[in-house]
TIVO-2410 file (N, C-alpha, C; in nm, 3 decimals):
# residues 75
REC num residu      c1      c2      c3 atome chaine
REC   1      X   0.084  -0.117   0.000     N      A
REC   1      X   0.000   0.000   0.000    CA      A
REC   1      X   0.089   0.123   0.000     C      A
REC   2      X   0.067   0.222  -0.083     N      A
REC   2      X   0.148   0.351  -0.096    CA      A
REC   2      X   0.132   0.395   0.026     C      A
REC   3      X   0.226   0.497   0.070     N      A
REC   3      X   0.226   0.609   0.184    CA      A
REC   3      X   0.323   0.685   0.153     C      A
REC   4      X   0.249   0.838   0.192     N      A
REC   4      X   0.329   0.943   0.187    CA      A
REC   4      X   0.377   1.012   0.286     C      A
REC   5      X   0.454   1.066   0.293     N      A
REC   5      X   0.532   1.111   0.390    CA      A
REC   5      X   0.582   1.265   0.336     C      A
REC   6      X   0.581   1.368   0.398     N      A
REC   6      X   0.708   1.490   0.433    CA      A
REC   6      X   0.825   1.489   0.488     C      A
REC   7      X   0.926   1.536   0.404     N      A
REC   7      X   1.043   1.523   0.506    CA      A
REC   7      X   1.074   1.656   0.488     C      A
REC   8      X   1.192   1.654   0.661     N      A
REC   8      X   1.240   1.818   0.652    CA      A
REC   8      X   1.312   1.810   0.503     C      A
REC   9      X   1.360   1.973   0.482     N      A
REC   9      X   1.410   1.967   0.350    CA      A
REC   9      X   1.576   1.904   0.423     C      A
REC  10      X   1.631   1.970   0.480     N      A
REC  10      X   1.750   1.867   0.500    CA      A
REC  10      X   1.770   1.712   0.449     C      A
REC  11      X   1.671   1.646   0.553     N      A
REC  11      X   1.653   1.498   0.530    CA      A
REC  11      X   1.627   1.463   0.409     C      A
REC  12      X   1.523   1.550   0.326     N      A
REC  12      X   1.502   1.514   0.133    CA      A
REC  12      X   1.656   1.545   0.099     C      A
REC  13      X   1.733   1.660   0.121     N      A
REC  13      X   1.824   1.676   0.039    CA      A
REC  13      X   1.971   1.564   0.085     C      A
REC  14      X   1.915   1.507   0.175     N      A
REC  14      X   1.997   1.389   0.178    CA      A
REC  14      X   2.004   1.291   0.125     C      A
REC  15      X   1.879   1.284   0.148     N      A
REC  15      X   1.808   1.103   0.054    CA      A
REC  15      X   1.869   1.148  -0.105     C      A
REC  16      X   1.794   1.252  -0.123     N      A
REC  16      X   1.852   1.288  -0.254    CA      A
REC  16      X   1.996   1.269  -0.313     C      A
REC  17      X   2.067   1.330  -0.255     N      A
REC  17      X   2.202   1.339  -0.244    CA      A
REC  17      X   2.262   1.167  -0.268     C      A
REC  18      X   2.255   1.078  -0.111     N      A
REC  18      X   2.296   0.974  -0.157    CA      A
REC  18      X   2.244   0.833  -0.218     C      A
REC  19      X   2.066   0.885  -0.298     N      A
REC  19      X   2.023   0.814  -0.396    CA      A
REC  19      X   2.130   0.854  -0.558     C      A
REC  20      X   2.150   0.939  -0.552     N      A
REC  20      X   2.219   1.013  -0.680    CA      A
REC  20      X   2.372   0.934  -0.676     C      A
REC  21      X   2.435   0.987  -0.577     N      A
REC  21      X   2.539   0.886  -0.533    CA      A
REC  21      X   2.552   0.725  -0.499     C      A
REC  22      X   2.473   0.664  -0.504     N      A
REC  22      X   2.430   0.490  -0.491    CA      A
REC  22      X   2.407   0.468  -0.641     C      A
REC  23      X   2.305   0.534  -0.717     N      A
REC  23      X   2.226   0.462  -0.785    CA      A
REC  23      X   2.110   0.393  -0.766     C      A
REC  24      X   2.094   0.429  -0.654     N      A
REC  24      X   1.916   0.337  -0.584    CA      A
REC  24      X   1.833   0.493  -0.556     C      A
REC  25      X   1.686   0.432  -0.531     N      A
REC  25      X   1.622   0.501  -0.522    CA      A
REC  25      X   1.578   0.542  -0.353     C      A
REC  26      X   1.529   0.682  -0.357     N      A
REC  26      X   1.500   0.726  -0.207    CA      A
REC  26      X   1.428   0.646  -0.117     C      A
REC  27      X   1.341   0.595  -0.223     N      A
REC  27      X   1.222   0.459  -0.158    CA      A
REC  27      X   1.313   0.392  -0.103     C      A
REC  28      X   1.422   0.336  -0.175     N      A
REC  28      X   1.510   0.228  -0.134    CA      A
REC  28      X   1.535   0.248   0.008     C      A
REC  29      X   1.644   0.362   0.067     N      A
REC  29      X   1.670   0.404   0.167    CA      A
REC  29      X   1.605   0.420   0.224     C      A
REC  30      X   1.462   0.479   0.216     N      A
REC  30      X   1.345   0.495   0.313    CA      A
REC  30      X   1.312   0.356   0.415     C      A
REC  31      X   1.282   0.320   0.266     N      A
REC  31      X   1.234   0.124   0.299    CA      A
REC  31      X   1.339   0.052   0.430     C      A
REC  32      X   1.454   0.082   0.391     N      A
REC  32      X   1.576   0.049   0.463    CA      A
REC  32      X   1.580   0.134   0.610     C      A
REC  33      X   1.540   0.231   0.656     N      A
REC  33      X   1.592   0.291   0.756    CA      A
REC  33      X   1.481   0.287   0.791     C      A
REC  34      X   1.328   0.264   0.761     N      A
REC  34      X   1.227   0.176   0.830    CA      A
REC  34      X   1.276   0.061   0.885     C      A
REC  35      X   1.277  -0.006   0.831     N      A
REC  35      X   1.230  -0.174   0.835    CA      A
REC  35      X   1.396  -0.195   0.963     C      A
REC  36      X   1.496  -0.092   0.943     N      A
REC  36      X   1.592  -0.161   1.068    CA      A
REC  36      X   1.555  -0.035   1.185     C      A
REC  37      X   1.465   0.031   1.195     N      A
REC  37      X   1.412   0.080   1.328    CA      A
REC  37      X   1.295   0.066   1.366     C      A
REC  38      X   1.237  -0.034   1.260     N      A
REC  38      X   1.048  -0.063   1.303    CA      A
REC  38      X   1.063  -0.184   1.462     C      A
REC  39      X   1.141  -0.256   1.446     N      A
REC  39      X   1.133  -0.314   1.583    CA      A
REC  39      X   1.181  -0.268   1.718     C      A
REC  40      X   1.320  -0.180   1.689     N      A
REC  40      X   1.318  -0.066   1.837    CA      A
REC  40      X   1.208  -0.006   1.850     C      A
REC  41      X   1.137   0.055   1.761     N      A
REC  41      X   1.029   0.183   1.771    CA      A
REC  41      X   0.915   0.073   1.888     C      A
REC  42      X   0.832  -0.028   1.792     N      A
REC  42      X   0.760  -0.146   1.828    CA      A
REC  42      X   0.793  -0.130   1.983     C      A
REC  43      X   0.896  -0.220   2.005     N      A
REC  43      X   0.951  -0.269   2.115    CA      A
REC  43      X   0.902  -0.118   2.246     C      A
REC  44      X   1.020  -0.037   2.207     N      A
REC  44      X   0.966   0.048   2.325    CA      A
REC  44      X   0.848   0.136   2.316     C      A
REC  45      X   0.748   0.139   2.212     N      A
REC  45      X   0.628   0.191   2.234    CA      A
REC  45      X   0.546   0.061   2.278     C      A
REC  46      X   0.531  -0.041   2.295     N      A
REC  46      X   0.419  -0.199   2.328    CA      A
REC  46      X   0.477  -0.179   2.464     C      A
REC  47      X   0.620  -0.151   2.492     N      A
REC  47      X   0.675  -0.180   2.670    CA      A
REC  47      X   0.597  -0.030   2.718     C      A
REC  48      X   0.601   0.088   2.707     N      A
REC  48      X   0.551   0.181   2.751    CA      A
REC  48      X   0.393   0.148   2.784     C      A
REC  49      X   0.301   0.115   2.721     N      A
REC  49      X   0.221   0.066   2.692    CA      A
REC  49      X   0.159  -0.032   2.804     C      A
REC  50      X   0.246  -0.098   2.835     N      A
REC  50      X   0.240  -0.230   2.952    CA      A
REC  50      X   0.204  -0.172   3.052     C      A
REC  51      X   0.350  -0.075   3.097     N      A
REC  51      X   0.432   0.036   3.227    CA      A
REC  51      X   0.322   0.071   3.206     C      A
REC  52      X   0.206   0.173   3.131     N      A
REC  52      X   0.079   0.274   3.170    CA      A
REC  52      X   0.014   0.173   3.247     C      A
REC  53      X  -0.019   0.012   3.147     N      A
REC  53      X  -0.158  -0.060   3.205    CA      A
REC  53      X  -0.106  -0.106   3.319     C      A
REC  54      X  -0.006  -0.142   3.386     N      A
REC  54      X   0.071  -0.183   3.564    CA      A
REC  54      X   0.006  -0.065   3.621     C      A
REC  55      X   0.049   0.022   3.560     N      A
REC  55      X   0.052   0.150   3.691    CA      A
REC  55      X  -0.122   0.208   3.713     C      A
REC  56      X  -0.174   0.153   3.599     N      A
REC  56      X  -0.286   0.212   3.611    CA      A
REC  56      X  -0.374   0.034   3.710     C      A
REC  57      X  -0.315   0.001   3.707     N      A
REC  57      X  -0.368  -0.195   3.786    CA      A
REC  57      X  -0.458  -0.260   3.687     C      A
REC  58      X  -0.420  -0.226   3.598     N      A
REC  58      X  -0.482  -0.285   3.466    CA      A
REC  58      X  -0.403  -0.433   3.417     C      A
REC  59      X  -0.276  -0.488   3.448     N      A
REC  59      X  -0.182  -0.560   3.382    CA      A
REC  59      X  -0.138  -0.627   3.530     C      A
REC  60      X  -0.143  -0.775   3.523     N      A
REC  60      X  -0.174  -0.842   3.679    CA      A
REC  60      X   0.062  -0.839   3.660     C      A
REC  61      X   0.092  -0.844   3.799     N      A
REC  61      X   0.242  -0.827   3.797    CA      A
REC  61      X   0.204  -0.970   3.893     C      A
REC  62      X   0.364  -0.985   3.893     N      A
REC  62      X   0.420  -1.096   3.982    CA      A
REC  62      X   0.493  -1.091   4.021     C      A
REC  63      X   0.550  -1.121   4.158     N      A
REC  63      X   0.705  -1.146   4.232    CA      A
REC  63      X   0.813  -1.194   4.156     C      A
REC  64      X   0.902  -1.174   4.203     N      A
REC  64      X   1.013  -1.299   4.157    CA      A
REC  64      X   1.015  -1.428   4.250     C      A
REC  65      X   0.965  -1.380   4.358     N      A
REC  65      X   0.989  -1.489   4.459    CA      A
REC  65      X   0.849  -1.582   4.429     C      A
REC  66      X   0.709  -1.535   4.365     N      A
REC  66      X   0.619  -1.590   4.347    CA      A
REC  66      X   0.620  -1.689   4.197     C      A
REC  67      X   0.699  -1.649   4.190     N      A
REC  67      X   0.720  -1.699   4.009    CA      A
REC  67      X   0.812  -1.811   4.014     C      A
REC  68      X   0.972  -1.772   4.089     N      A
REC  68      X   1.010  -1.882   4.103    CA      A
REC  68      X   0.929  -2.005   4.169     C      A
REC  69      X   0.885  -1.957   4.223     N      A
REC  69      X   0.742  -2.091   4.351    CA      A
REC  69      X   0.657  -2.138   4.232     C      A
REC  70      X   0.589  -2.078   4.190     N      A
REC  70      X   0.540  -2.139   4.054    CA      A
REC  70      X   0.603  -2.210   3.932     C      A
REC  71      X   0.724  -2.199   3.928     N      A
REC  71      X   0.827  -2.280   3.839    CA      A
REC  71      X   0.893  -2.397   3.892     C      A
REC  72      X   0.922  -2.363   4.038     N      A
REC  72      X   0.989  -2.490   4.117    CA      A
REC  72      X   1.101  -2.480   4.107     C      A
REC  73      X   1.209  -2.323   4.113     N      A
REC  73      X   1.283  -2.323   4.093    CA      A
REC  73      X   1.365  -2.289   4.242     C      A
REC  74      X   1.280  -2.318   4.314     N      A
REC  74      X   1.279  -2.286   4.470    CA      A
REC  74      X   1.465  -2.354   4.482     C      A
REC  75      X   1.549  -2.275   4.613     N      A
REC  75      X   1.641  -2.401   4.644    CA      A
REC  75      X   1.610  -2.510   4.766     C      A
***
């Protein structure tokens, strides 16, 4: 599915710059500097997410000491 986007002019005149210099296209690089920060981004926006529903007592927590007891990892 297409999507559009604005970039500052800096950031266009970069893409620009080293699409001209590669031989690939801006999409290319775009595509690329997505797809290797879509799982940091993911990651710490779903964990923030958690941290609200805990704090709000929405998201059940557990001990460590209750967890190990439930695993049997007791000594």
């Amino acid at each position: 599915m297409p999507t559009s986007i604005r970039l500052p002019e800096d950031i266009e005149r970069r893409l620009d710059l080293l699409a001209r210099q590669t031989g690939r296209t801006k999409a290319y690089y775009i595509r690329e500097i997505i797809l290797e920060k879509i799982d940091e981004i993911e990651e710490y926006y779903l964990a923030a997410d958690v941290v609200t529903r805990v704090r709000k007592g929405e998201e059940a927590t557990f001990s460590a000491e209750d967890v190990r007891k439930e695993l049997d990892l007791e000594d």
